[in-house]
Every structure is written in structure tokens, then in C-alpha cells.
ZALO-421908 format. One record per residue: residue in one letter; x, y, z of N, C-alpha, C in turn. Coordinates in steps of 0.02 Angstrom, whole numbers, plus 32768, in hexadecimal, padded with zeros to 4 digits. Layout:
% ZALO-421908
AXYZXYZXYZ ...
END
This chain:
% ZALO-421908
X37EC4409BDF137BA43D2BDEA379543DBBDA8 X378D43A8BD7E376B43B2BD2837214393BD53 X370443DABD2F36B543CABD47369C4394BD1B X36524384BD493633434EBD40361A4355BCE2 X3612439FBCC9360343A9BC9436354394BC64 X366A43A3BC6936A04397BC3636A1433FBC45 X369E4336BC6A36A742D8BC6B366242C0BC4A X362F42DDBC4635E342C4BC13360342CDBBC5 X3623430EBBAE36384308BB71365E42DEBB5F X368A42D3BB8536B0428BBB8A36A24242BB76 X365F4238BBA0363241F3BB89361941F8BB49 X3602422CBB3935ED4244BAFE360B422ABAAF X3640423DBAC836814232BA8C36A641EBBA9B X369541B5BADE36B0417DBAD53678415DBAB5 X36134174BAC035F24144BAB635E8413EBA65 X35F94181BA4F36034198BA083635415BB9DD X3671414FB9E336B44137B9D736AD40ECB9BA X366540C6B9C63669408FB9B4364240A0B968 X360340BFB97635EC40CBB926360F4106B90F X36384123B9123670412AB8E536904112B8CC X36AE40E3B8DE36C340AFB8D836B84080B89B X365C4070B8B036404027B87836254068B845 X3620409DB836362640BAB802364B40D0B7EF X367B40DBB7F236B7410BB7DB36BB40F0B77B X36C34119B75E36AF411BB715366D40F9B6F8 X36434106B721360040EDB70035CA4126B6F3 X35AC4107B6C73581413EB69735404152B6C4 X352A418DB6CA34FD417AB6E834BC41C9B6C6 X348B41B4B6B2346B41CDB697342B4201B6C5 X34334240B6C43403426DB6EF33C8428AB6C7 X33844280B6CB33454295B69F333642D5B6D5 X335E430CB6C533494345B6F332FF4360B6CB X32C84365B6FF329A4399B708326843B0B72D X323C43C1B738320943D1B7743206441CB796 X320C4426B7D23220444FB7EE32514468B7F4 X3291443BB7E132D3444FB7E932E34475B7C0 X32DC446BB78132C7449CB72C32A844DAB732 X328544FEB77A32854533B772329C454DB7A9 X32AE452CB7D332C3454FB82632FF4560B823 X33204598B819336645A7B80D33A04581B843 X33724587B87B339B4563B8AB33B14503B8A4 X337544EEB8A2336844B9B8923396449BB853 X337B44D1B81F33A244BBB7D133E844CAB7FB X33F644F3B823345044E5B833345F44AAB85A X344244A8B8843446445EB8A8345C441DB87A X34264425B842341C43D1B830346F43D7B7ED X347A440DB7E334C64426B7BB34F74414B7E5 X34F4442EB81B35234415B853354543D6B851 X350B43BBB86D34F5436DB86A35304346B830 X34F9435FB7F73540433BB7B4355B434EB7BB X358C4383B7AC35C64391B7BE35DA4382B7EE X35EB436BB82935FE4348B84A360B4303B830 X35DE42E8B82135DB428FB7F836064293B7E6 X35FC42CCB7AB364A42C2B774369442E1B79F X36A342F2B7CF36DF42FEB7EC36EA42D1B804 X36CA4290B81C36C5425CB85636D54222B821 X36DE4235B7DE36EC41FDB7A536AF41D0B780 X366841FDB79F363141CAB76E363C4204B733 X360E41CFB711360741F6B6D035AF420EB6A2 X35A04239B6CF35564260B6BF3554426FB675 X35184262B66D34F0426CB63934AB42A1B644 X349F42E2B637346842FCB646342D42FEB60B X33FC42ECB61733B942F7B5EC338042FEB60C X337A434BB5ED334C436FB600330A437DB5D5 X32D34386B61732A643C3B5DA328343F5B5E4 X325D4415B5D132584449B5D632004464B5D0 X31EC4445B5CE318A4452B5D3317544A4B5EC X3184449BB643315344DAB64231724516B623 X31AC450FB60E31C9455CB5F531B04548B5A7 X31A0451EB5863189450FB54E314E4524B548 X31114515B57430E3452DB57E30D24587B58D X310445A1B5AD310045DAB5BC3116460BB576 X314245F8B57231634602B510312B460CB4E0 X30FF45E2B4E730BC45DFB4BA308E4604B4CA X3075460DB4F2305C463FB52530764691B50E X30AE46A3B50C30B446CEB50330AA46DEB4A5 X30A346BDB48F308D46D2B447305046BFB439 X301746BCB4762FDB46AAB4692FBB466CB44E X2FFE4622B45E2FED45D9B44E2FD345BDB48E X2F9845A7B48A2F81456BB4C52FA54527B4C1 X2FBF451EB4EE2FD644CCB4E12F9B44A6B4F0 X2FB24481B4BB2F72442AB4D52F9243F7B4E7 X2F7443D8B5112F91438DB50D2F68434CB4F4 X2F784325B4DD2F5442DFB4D92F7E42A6B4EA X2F5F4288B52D2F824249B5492FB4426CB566 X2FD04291B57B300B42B5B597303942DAB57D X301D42D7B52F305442E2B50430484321B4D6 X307E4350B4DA305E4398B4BB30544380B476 X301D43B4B468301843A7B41A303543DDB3EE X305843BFB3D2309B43EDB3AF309943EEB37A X306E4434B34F305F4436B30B30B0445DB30E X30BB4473B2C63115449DB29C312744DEB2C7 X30EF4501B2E830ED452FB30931074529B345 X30E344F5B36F30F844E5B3B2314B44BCB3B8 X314F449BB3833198447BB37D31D344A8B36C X31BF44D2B34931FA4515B34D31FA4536B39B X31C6453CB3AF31C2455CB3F731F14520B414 X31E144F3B42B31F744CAB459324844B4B44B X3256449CB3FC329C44AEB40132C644E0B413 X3296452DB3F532C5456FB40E32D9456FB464 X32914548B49432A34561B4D232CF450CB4F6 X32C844CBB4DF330044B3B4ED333C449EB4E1 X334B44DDB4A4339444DFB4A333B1451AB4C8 X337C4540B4EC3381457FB516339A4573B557 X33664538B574337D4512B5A833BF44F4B5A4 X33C844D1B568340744B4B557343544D6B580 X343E4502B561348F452FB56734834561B58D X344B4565B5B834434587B60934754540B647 X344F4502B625347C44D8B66234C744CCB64E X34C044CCB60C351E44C4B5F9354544FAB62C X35264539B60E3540455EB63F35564576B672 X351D4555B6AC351A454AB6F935564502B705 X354644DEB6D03592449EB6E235D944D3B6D2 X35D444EFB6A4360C4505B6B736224529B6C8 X36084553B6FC360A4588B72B36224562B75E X36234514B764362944FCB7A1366844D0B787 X369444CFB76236DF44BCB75836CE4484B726 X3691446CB71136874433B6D5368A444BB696 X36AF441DB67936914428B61F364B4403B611 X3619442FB5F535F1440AB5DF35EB442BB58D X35C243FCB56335A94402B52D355343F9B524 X35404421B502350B4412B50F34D643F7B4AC X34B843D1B4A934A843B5B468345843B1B45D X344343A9B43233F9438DB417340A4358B407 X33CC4324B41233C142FCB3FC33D042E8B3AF X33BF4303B38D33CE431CB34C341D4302B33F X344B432DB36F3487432DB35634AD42E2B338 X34DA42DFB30F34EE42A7B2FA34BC4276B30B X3482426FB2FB34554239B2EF3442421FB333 X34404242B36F345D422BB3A9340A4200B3BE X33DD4220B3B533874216B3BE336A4217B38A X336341DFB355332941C2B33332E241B2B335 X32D241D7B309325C41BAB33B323A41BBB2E9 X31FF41A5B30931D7419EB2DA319C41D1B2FA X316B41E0B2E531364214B2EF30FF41CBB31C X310041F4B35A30E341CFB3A0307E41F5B392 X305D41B5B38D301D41D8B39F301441C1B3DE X2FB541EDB3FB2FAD41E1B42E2F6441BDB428 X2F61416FB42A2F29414AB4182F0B4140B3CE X2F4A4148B3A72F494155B36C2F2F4187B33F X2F2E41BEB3772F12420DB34A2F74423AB33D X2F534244B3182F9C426DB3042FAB42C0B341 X2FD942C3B3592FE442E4B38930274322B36D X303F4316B32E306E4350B31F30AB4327B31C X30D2434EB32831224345B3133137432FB36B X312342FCB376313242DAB3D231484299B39D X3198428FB3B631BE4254B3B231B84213B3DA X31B441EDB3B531B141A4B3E83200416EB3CB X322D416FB3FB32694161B3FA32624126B3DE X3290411DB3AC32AA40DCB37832D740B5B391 X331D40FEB391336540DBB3903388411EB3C1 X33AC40FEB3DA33E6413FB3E9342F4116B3E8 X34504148B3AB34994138B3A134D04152B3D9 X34E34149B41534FA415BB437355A4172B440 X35584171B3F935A84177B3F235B841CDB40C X35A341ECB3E935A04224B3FF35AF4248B449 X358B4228B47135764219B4BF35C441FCB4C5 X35D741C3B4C5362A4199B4D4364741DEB4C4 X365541F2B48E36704213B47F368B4254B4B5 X3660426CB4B436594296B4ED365F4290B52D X36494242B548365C423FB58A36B74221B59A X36DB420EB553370C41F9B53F3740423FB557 X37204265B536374A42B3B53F373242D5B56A X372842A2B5A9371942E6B5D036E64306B5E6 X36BE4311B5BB3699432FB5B936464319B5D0 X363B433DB5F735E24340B61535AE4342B5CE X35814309B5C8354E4323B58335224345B5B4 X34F8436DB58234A14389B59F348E4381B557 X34544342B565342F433EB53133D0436BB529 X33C44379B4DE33744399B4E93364436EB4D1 X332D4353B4DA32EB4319B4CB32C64340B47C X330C4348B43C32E14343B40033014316B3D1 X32E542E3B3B732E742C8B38D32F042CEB340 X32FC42A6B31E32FC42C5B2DC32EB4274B2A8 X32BE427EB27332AF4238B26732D64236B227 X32BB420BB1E832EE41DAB1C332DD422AB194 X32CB4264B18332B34290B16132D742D5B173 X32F942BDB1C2331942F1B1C632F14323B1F1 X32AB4316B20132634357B21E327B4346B27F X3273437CB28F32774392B2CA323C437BB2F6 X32384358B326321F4346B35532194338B397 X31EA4350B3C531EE435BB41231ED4312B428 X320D4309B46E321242D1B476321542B9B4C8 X31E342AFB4E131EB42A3B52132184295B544 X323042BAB57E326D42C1B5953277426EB5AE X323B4265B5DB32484229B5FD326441EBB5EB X323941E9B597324C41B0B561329A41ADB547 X32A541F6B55032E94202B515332941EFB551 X331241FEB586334041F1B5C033404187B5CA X3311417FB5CB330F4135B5C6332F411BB58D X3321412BB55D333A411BB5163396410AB511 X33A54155B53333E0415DB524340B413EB55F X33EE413AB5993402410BB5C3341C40BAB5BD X33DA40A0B59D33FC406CB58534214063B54D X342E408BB518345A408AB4DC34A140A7B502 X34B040BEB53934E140C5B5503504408BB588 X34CA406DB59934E84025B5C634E2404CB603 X34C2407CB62234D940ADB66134C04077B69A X34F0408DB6D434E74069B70534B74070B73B X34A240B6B73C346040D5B742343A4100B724 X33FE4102B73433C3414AB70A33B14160B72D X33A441A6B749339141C2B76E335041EFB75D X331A41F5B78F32EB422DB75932E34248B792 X32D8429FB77A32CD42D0B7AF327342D5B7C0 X325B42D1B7F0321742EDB7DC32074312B819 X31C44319B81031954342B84331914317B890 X319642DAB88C316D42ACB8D631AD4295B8DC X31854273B91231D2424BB94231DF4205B925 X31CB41EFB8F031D54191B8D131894197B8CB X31834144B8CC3160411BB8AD31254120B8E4 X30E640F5B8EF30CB4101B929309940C6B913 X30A14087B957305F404FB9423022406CB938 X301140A5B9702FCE40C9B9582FD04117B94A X2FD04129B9062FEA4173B9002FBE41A2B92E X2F8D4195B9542F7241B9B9842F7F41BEB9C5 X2FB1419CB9C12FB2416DBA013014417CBA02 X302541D1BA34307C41E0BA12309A41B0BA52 X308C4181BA8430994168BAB530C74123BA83 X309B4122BA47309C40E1BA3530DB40CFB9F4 X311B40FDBA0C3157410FB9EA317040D2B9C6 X318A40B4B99D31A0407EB98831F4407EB97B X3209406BB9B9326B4072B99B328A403BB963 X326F400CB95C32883FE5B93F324F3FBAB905 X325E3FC6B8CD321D3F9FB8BD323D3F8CB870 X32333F32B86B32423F2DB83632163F22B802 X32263F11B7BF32133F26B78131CF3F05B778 X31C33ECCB795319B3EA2B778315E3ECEB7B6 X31783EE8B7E7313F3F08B82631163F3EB803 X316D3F5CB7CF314A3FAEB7AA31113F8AB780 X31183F4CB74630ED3F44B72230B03F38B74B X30A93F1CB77530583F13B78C30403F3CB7B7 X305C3F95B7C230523FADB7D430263FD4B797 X30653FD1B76130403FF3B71C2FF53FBEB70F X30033F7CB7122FC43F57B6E72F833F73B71A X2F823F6AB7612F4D3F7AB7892F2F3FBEB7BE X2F523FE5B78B2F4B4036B79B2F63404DB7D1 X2F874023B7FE2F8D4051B8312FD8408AB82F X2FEF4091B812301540B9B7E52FFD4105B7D2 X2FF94145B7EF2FCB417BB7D32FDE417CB787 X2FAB41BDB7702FA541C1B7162FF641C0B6FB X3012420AB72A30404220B715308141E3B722 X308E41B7B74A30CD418DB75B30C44154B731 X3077413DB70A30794108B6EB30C44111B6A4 X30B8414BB68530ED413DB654312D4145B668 X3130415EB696318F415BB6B131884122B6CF X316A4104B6FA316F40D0B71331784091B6C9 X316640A1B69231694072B64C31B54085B648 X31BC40C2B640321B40CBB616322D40B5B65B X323C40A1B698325B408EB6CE32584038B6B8 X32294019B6B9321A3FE4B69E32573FDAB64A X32503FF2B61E32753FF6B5EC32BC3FF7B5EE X32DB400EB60F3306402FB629332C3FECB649 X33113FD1B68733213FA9B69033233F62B658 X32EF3F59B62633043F17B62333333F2BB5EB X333B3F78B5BF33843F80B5A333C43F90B5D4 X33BC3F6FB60233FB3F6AB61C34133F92B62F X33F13FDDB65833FC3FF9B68C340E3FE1B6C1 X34423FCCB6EC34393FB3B729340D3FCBB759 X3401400BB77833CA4039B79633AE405EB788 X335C4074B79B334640ABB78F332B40C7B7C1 X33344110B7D433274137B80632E84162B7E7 X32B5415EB809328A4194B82732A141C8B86B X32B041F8B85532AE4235B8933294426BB884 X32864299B8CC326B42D9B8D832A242F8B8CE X328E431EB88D32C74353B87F32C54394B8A0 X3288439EB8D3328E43BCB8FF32B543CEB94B X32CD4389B93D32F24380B9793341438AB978 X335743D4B9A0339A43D7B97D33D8438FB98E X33FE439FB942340F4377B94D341B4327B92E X33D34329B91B33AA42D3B92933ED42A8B904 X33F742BDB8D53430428FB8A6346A426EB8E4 X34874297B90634AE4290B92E34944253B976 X3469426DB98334534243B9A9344241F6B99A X341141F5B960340B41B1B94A344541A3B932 X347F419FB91334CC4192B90634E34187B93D X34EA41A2B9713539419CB987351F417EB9E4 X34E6418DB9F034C84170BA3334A4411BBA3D X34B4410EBA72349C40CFBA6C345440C5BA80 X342140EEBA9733D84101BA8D33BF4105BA53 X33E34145BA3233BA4145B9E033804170BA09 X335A41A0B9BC332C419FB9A93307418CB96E X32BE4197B97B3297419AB92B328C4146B942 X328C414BB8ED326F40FDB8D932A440D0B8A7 X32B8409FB8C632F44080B89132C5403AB867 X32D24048B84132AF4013B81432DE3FCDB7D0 X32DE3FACB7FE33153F7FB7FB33093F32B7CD X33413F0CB7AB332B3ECBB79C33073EA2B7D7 X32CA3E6AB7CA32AE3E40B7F732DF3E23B823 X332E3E11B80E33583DEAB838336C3E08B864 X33893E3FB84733963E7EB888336E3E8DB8C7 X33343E8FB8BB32FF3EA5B8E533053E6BB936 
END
């Protein structure tokens, strides 16, 4: 007799089979960070996760970043980080730090992909022109060497997903001068999302989605489209921290992301779940027609 367990894995893999299916060679773009970025377990989980995608025939894109180990980096040579508006302030000092530790990260996750049977590559922004910026202030005070995205040439990216190959991108930029610049993961992940046409964006974070009242975790939002995110942004009910991802989610879509996911990257897994189940988690944030 095949137990009742082996027949659940079963459903599993038929309820799976249709969005395999409507993605099979589609791009799909992952903004890993949060908790998952330091939980060894977790950071294996959400590796898993892609790798899997890419055996199942999508085609992942990872961009990551890297803050609190940036922060801790500085720390150890006696730098305070600041922020203004959310955004570190990154004098020549702190930008050598922060490139040294996310190209560290870099090729810690290249590595873990391919421990698990993937090719990956892993790049800067920088590389072949891939992330263009101009120097981002914050309320028009000058804040350092923090990039605010122009252009992203995405050939590079084809290229790579052409051969095979898994990207892992770091959130640094490089402007028309050639100078090195930090670059918000969230933005650079949006950015490059839509210069790739991806069929989804995914962002890892701390909470479970979106929430009509961020005080209020009863008040989960599964579905919410673009024009809901903007007047969530225009009339605050949006906390500090979700107003600007909730903007690159917004962006994202009207460059022609088809989806954007909010999930708890705490939750093992989560990638998998919101993909391949017909519940979903998080928060999908969708064109008005869709909705």
C-alpha cells in the first residue's frame, strides 16, 4: 500500500506542472536579502530554491546585497555608518569597504550555487557597463559615492543566461568617469528587471508582504495592484521602510515586469511556494487589469 505521504508529494508535483509549464524559459529576477543573507540555513534554502528554478527550465537572475555585513566591516576598523533618508553615506573609505565585502558575498553565493550542480557567474555592476548611475543625493545634500541608476545595458546578463549560466549580480555601479559606486540593492534589482523584460521580480525581506495597516499583521495583502501600491505610498499607510520598495515594485511594473513579489525570506522555502502553489505567499503586486 503507497502511503498517504508519498501520494501528498505526488499532488505536489502535479499542482507544480502547470507553472512550470507558463514559465519554462522565463527570466525571472531574485533581490536576495534580509535575514536570509545571514542565516546559513536560510541563505541555503533560498539557493535551493533557485537552483531548482533553473533545473525546472526558468531562468534566474540573482541580485543581491549586502548591508549588515557592510556595516559590520566598518565597525571593525573603527567606521560608524550613517545613514540619511535610508541611504548609507558613502565617503572613498566606506566605498572601498563595501565593494571589498560585496564582492565577498559575491563569490560566497557563486559558490554555494555550485556546490549544488549550477553554473553560476557572479559580476558587479560595473562589469561590461552592466549598471550606470549618476551620484544619488538625499534631499539634495550630498551623501557620497550612493548611485542612483541611469541605464542598465543588459547584454551581458543574455549573455550569460544564453550559456547557461546562473548571473549573481552586486549592487555597484559605475558612472560616465568610470568611479565606483554603492547602489541599492532594491533599485538595482528593479532596474535590471525591467531592462531584462523578466517575467517576475522577486524581493526577499524581513515581513510577510505588504500590509493595509502595517500595525495591524492580520491585515496581509495577497494581491494588490499598482495603482493600490501608489495610494498606499501617496497616503502613508505604507511603513517608512516598504515606501521605497513598494516605489521600485511600482517601477518595475510599469517597465514591464509582469510580477512583483514581496516575501518573507524567512520562510523556508518562500520562492517555491509563491511559484509553484496555487495559495502563494507574500504580496503580489500586479498590473490594475490583472488585479
Amino acid at each position: 500500500m503507497v502511503s498517504q505521504k508519498i501520494l501528498d508529494k505526488a499532488e505536489v508535483l502535479i499542482e507544480a506542472l502547470p507553472y512550470i509549464q507558463k514559465f519554462n524559459r522565463k527570466i525571472i529576477v531574485v533581490k536576495y536579502g534580509g535575514s536570509a543573507m545571514t542565516d546559513d540555513k536560510l541563505k541555503r534554502n533560498v539557493i535551493e530554491d533557485v537552483v531548482l528554478l533553473k533545473l525546472v527550465g526558468f531562468k534566474p537572475v540573482i541580485v543581491h546585497g549586502g548591508g549588515k555585513e557592510i556595516s559590520a566591516w566598518l565597525s571593525r576598523i573603527g567606521k560608524t555608518s550613517e545613514f540619511k533618508k535610508g541611504l548609507r553615506v558613502t565617503d572613498e573609505e566606506t566605498m572601498e569597504v563595501a565593494e571589498m565585502v560585496l564582492n565577498k558575498v559575491n563569490k560566497e553565493l557563486v559558490s554555494l550555487i555550485q556546490s549544488l550542480g549550477v553554473k553560476a557567474v557572479g559580476v558587479s555592476g560595473k562589469d561590461a557597463g552592466l549598471i550606470n548611475v549618476t551620484r544619488k543625493t538625499a534631499d539634495g545634500e550630498d551623501i557620497g559615492f550612493v548611485g542612483d541608476v541611469q541605464n542598465v545595458n543588459p547584454k551581458l546578463l543574455y549573455d550569460l543566461l544564453e550559456k547557461d549560466f546562473l548571473p549573481v549580480v552586486c549592487p555597484v555601479g559605475g558612472d560616465d568617469d568610470y568611479h565606483s559606486y554603492n547602489v541599492n540593492a532594491d533599485e538595482a534589482a528593479s532596474a535590471i528587471a525591467e531592462a531584462l523584460h523578466a517575467e517576475k521580480l522577486a524581493f526577499l525581506t524581513d515581513i510577510e508582504g505588504v500590509y493595509y495597516d502595517k500595525d495591524d499583521p492580520d491585515s496581509l495583502i495577497s494581491v494588490l495592484p499598482i495603482s493600490g501600491a501608489e495610494k498606499m505610498i501617496a497616503d502613508g499607510h505604507a511603513g517608512g521602510g516598504m515606501i521605497p520598495k513598494l516605489q521600485n515594485c511600482v517601477d518595475a511594473i510599469r517597465g514591464n515586469v509582469n510580477r512583483v513579489h514581496i516575501l518573507d525570506g524567512r520562510i523556508p522555502h518562500c520562492l517555491l511556494l509563491e511559484i509553484f502553489t496555487n495559495e502563494g505567499i507574500g504580496t503580489a503586486i500586479v498590473k490594475d487589469e490583472e488585479a
